[in-house]
C-alpha positions as MATLAB code, in Angstrom:
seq = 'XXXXXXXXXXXXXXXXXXXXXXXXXXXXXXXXXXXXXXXXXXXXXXXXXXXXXXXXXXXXXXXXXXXXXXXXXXXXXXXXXXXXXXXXXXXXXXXXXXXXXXXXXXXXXXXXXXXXXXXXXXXXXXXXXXXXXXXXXXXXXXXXXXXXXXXXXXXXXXXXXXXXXXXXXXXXXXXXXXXXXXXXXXXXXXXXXXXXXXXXXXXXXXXXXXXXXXXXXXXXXXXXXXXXXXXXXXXXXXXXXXXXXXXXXXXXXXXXXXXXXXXXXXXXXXXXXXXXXXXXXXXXXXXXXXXXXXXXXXXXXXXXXXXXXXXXXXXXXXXXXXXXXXXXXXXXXXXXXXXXXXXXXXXXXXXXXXXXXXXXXXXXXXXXXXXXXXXXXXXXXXXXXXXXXXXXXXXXXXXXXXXXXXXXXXXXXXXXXXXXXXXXXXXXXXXXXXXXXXXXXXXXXXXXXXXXXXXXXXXXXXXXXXXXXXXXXXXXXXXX';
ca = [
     -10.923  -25.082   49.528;
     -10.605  -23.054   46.487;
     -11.634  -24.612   42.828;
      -8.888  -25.260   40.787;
      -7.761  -22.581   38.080;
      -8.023  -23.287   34.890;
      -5.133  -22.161   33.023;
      -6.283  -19.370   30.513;
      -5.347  -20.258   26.709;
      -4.968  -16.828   25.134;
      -6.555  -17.011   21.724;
      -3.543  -16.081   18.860;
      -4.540  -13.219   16.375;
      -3.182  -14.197   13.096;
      -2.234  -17.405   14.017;
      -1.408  -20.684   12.093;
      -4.482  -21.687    9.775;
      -5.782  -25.026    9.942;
      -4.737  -27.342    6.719;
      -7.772  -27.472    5.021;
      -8.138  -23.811    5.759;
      -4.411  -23.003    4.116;
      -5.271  -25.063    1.165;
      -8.352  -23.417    0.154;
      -7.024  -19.491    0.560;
      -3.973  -20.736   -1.039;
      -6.217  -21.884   -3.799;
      -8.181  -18.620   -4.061;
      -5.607  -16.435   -3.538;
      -3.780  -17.735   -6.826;
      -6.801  -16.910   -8.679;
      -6.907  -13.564   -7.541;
      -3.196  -13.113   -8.428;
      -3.562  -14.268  -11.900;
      -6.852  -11.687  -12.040;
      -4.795   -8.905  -10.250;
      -2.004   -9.229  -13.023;
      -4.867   -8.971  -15.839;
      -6.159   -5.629  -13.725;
      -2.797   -4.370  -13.801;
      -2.000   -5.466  -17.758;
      -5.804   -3.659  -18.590;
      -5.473   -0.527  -16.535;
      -2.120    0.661  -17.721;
      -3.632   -0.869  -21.828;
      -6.196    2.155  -20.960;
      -3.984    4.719  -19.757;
      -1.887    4.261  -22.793;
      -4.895    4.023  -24.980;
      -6.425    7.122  -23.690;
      -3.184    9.220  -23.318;
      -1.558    8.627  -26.661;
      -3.125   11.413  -28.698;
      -3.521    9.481  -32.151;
      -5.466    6.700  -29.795;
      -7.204    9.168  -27.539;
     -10.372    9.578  -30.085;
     -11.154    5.658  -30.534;
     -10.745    5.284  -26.760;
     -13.871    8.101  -26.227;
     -15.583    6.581  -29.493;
     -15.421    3.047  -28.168;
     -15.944    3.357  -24.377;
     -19.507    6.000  -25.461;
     -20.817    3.501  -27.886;
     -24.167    2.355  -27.045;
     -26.413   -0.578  -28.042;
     -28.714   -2.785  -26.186;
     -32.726   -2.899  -25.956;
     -34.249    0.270  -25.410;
     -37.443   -0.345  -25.296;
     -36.115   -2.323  -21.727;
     -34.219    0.971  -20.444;
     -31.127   -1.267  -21.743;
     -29.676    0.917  -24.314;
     -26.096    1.743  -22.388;
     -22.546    2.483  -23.392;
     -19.959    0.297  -23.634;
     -18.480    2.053  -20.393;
     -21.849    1.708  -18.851;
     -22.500   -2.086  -19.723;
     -19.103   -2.930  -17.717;
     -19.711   -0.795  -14.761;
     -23.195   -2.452  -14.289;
     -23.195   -5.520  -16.344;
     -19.774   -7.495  -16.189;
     -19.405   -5.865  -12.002;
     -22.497   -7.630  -11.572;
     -20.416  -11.195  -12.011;
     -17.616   -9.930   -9.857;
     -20.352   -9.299   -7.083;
     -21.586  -12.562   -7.467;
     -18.475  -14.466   -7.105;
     -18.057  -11.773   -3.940;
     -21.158  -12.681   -2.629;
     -20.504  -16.537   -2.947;
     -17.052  -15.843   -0.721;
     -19.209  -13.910    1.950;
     -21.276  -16.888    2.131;
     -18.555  -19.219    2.769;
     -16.605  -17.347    4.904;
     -20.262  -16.717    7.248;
     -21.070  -20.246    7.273;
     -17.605  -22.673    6.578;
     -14.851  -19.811    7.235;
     -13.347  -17.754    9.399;
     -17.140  -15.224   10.023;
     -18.764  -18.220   11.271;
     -16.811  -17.777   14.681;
     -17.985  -14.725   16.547;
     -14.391  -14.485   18.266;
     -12.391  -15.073   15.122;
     -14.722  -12.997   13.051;
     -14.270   -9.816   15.553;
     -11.109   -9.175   14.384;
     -11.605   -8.916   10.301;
     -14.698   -6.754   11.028;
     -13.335   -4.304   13.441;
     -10.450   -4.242   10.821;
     -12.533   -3.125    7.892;
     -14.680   -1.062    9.588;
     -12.199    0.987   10.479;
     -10.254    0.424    7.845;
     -13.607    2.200    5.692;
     -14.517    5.106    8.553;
     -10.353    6.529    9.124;
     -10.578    6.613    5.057;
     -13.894    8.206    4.918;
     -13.012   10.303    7.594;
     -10.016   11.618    6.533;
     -11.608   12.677    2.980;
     -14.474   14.095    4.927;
     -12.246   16.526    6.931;
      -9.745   17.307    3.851;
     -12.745   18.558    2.192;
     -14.420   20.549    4.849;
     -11.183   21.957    5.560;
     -10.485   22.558    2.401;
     -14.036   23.600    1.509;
     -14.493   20.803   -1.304;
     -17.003   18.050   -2.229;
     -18.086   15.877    0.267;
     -20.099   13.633   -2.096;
     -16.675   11.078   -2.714;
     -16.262   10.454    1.112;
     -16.919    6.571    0.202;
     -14.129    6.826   -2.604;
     -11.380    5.829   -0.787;
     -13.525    3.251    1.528;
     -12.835    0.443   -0.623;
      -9.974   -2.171   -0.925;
      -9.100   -4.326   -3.837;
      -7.956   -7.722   -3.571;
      -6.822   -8.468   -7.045;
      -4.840   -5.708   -7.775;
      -3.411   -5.850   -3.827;
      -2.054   -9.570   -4.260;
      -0.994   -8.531   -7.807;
       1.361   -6.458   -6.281;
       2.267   -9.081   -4.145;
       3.189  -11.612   -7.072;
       5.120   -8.756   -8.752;
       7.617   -8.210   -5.387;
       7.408  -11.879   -4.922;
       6.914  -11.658   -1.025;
       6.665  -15.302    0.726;
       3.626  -13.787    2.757;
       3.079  -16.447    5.337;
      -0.429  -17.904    4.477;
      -2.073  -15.921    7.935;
      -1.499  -12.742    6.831;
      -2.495  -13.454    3.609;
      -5.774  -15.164    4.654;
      -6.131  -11.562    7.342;
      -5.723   -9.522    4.217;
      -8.369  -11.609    2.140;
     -11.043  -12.280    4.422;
     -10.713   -8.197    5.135;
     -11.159   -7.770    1.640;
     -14.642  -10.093    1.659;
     -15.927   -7.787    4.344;
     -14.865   -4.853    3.207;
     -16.818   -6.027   -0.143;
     -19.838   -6.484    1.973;
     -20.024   -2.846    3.598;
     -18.883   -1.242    0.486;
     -21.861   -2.606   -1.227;
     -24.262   -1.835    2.040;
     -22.863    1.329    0.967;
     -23.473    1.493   -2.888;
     -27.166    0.192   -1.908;
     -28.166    2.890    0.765;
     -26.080    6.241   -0.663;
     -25.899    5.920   -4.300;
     -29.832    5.028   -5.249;
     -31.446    7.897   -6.030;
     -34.816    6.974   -7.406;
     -36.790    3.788   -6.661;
     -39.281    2.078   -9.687;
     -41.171   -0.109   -6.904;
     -42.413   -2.017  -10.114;
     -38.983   -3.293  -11.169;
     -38.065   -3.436   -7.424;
     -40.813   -6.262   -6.946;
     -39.950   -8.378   -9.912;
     -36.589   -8.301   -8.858;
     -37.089   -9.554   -5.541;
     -39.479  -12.047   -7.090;
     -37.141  -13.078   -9.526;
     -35.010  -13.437   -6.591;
     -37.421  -15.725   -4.737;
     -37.766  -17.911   -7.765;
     -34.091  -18.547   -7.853;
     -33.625  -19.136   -4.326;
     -36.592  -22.015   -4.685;
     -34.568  -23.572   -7.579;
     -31.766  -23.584   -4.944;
     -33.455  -25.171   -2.091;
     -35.436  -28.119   -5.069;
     -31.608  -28.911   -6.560;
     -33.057  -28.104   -9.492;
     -29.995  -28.199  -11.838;
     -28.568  -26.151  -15.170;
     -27.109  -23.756  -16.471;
     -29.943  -22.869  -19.113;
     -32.693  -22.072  -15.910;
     -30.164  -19.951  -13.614;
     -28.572  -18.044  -16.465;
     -32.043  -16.649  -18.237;
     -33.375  -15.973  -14.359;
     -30.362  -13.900  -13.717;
     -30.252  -12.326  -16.780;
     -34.197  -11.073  -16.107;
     -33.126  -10.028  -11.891;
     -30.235   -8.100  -12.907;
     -32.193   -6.218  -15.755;
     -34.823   -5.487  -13.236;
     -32.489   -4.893  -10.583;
     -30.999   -2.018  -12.930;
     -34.575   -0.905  -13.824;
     -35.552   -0.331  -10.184;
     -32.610    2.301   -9.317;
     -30.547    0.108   -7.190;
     -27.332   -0.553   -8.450;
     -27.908   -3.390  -10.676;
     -24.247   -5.302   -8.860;
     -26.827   -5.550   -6.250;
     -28.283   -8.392   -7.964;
     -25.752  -10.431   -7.997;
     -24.403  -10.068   -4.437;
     -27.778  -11.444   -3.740;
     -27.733  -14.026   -5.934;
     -24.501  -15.433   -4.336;
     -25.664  -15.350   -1.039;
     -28.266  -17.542   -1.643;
     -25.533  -20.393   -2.588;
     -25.280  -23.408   -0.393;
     -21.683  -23.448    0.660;
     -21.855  -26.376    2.998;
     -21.187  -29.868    2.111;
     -23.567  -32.665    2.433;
     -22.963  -36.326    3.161;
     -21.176  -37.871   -0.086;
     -20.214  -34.343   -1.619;
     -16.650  -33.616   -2.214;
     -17.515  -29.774   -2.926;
     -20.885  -27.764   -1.762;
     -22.800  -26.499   -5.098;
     -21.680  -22.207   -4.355;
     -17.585  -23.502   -4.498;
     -17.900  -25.828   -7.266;
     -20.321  -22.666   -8.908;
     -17.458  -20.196   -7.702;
     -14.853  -22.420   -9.468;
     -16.673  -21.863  -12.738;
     -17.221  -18.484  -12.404;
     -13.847  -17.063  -10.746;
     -11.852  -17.416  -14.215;
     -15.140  -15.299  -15.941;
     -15.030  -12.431  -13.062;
     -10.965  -12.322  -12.627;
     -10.603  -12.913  -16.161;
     -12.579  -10.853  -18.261;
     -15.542   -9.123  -16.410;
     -13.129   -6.816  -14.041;
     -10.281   -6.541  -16.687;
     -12.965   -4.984  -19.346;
     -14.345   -2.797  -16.609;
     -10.675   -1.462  -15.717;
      -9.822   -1.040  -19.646;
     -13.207    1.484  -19.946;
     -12.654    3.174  -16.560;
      -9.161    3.571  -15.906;
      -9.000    5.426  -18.905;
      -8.377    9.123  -17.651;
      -5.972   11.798  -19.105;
      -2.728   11.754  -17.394;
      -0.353   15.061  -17.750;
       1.626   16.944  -15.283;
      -0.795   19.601  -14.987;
      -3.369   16.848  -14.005;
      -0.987   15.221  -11.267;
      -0.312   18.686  -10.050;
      -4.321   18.986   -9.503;
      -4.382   15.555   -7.874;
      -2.906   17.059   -4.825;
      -4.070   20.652   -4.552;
      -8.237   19.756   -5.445;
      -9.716   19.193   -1.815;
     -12.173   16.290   -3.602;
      -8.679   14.305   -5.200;
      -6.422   15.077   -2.037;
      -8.899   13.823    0.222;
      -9.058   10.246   -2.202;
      -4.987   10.164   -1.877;
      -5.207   10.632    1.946;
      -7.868    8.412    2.409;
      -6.057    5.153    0.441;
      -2.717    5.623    1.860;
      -2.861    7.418    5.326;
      -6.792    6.544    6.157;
      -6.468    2.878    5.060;
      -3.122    2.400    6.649;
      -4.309    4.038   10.174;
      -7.565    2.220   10.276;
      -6.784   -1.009    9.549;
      -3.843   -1.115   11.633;
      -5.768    0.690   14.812;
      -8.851   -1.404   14.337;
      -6.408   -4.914   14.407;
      -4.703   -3.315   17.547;
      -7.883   -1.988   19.447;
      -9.634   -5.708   18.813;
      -6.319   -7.696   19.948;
      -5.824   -5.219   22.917;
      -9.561   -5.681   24.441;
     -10.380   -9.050   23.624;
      -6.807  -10.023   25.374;
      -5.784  -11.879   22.592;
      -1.781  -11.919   21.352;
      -0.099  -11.416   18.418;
       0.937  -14.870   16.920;
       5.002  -15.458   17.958;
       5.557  -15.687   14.368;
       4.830  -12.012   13.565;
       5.350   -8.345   14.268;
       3.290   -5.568   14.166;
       4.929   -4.102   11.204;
       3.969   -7.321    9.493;
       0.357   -5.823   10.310;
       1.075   -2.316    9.688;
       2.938   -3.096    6.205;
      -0.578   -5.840    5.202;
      -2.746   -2.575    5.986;
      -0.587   -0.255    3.931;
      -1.507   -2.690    0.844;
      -5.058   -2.725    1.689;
      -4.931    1.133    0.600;
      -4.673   -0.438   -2.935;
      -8.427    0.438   -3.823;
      -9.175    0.058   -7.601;
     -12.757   -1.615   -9.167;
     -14.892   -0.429   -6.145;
     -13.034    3.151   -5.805;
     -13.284    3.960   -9.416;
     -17.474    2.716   -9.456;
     -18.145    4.597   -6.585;
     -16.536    7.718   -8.100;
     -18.321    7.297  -11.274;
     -21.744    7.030   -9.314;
     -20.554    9.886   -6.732;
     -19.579   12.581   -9.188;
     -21.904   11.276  -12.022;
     -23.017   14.983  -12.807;
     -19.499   16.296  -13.387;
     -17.453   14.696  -15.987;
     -14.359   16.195  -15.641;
     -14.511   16.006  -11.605;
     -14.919   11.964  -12.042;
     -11.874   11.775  -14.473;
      -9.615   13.747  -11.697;
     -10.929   11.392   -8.769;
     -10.293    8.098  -10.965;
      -6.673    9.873  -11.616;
      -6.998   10.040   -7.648;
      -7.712    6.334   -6.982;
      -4.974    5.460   -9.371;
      -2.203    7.933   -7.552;
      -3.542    6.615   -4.102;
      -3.125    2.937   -5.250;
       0.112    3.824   -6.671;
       1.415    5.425   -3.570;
       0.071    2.763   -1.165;
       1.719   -0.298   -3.406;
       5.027    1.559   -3.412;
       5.062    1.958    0.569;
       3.856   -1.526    1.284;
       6.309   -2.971   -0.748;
       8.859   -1.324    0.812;
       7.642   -2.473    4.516;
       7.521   -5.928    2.555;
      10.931   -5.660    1.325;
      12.356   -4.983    4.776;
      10.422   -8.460    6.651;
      11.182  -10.757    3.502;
      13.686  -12.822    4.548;
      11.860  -13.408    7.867;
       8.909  -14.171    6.092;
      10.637  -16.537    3.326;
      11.712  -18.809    6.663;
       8.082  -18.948    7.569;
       6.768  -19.888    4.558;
       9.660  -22.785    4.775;
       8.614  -23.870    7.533;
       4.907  -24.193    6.698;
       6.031  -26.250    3.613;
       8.694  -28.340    5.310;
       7.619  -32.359    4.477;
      10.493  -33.920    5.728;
       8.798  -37.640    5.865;
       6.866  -36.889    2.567;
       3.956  -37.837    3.309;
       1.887  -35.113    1.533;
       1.749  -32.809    4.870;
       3.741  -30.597    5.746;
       5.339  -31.540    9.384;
       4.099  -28.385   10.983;
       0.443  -29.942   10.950;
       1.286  -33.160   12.339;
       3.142  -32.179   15.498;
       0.578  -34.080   17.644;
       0.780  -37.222   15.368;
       2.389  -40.078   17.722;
       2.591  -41.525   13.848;
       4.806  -38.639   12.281;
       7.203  -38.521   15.468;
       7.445  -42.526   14.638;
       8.114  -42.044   10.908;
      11.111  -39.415   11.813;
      12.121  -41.660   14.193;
      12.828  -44.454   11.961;
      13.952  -41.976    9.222;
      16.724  -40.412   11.677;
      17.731  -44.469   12.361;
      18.252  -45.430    9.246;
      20.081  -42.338    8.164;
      22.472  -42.652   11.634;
      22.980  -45.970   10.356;
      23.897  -45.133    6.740;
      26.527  -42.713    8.480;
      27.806  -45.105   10.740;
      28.491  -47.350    7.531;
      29.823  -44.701    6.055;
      32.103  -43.681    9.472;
      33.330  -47.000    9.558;
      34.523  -47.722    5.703;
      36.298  -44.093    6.011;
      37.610  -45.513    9.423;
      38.851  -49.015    7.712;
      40.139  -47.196    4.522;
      42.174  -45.016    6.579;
      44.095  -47.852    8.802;
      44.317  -49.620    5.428;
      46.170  -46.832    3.609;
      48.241  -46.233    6.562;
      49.446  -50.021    6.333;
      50.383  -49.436    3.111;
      53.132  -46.088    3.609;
      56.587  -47.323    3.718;
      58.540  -47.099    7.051;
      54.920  -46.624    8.912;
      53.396  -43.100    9.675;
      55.596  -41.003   11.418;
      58.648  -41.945    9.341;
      60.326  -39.697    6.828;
      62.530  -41.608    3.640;
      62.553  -44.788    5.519;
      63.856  -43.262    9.215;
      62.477  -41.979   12.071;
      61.343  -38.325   12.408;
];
């Protein structure tokens, strides 16, 4: 006799999230918004600054100005101090999300992980490639192949608040946790390419430093004034040693516990993260924008954006190589793993979320500064590149957007339906014998209030028809 089949459950891609799940990316995506607007508000502050020509001088003046320690190799620019100083928080408060997606989110699930991985990946070598070949064809630089690799996720769900999509809360959790991991490779990527000399001294007392904090850590030891000197000291050796100094941080946030313990309401790398998000989306990445968005903007330079092998091959890699990858990689991993698309969505929903991951912004513009860092003029016209590229990929994705809106607004309805108001929204609480009993006695008493309400309209209308002269039917006191 055969065994029994057991019926096979095919997993969902981009399916419903849990509650607890929804709330928190709901939380941190409304952080990022409000930083994405402040990228957007500092970006175009330094195009105007450095393009109006009484301006243009205290832009240069400002953004070269140098002070810090020398005598500690700490002597930078202003410029210089927010590429490698404030970036560093950003990739701290990166790192802290990598560690919470690898141990409480959606990473910690080989299955549900495959998908956001094989996404970025490809959604980093189709951009990469695509620059790679532009400039070999076009016999150009190949030094800014990783330009293009990156995405941003403040400026991308900026755009988002500005069209004012209802994104249901899947595709907006896809297009975050994509962003985390694309964070991750992109600064695999800063670490292994863009180091070109190594002071093994500084090297060692950062990774001591390093050990020291991660032993605070694991002793609770707790306060601000031990952590902030320690990091201070790591990411000044960190920059000492030749490795990007943003290094440090990413480090530093990895080593945060981001698991709960019995009696907790928060593990110590969120509540940490909660301080620190408003410092990173707030100032840290909004200063770096104002001192490296900054480029000289005139027709001529447009024109070169697209005929320079090096700045076409940035502009193809955001918009078509971003687009392509992301989109093939989701594909490929639903296609072989058997899983479906969730009923809920299309593939153009997918198509039009990879189109806005070609938004790339912070990471593009400091990996062009530390690609073309010999050739001045060559990093202006790729940051005019990234900008372009951005530009071009926000315009298309809001247009896919645009079209799916009203599908997606009665999504987003239904996920925040609460018809018995009890906090939840009825969409979580389908296999709740209690919720099916609360609408039960919530239809009852409303079919009740309307058979009140039939019957006095039932009773008023015999009563008023007692009341014509002659009787209904009847016509100045005689029949019809």
């Amino acid at each position: 006799m055969a065994a029994p089949r057991i019926p096979n459950t095919a997993r969902k891609v981009l399916g419903r999230l849990s509650l607890p799940e929804r709330t928190f990316v709901a939380d941190a995506l409304r952080t990022e918004t409000v930083g994405g607007v402040l990228l957007l508000v500092a970006a175009v502050a330094a195009l105007v600054w450095a393009n109006i020509p009484a301006l243009h001088h205290s832009y240069e003046a400002v953004s070269h100005f140098h002070f810090g320690p020398a005598a500690l190799g700490l002597n930078l620019s202003v410029a210089h101090w927010a590429a490698d100083g404030l970036l560093a928080v950003f990739f701290f408060v990166a790192g802290i999300e990598l560690k919470r997606e690898l141990v409480a989110g959606d990473l910690r699930d080989p299955r549900a992980a495959a998908l956001p991985v094989a996404a970025a990946l490809c959604g980093m070598a189709v951009p990469a490639l695509v620059y790679t070949l532009t400039n070999l064809t076009g016999h150009g630089s190949t030094q800014g192949w990783a330009v293009p690799t990156a995405t941003d996720i403040a400026f991308a769900l900026a755009v988002l608040a500005v069209i004012g999509t209802s994104l249901p809360s899947a595709l907006r959790a896809f297009l975050l946790t994509l962003a985390v991991v694309d964070d991750l490779f992109a600064i695999l990527i800063i670490a292994i390419f863009f180091t070109d000399r190594i002071n093994f001294a500084a090297l060692g007392g950062a990774v001591a430093g390093l050990v020291v904090f991660w032993l605070l850590l694991r002793k609770g030891v707790r306060g601000w004034y031990v952590y902030v000197p320690l990091a201070v000291v790591v990411w000044a050796l960190m920059y000492n040693s030749g490795v990007h100094a943003t290094i440090a941080g990413v480090a530093m946030g990895l080593m945060m516990r981001c698991t709960t313990r019995e009696g907790e309401e928060s593990s110590p790398g969120e509540h940490i993260e909660h301080l620190v998000r408003p410092l990173s989306a707030g100032l840290a990445v909004p200063l770096f924008a104002l001192f490296s968005a900054g480029v000289s903007v005139s027709g001529g330079a447009l024109g070169d954006v697209f005929t320079k092998p090096e700045t076409l091959g940035v502009v193809l890699g955001l918009v078509v190589g971003k687009t392509l990858g992301i989109f093939s990689g989701t594909w490929l991993t639903a296609r072989f793993t058997r899983a479906s698309l969730s009923e809920d969505l299309a593939w153009a929903d997918v198509f039009a979320v990879a189109a806005l991951a070609g938004i790339g912004f912070t990471v593009s513009l400091l990996i062009g500064e530390l690609a073309f860092a010999g050739d001045a003029v060559l990093t202006d016209e790729v940051k005019a590149a990234v900008l372009t590229g951005s530009l071009i990929a926000a315009v298309c994705a809001t247009v896919l957007l645009k079209i799916r809106n009203a599908r997606y607004r009665r999504l987003c309805e239904d996920e925040e339906r609460d018809d018995d108001r009890d906090g939840i929204p009825d969409v979580y609480e389908q296999d709740d014998p209690a919720y099916h009993l609360r609408m039960a006695d919530i239809f009852e008493r409303k079919a009740a209030e309307h058979r009140r309400i039939a019957a006095e309209k039932a009773a008023a209308a015999r009563h008023g028809l007692q009341e014509v002269p002659g009787g209904a039917g009847e016509e100045d006191g005689r029949p019809a």
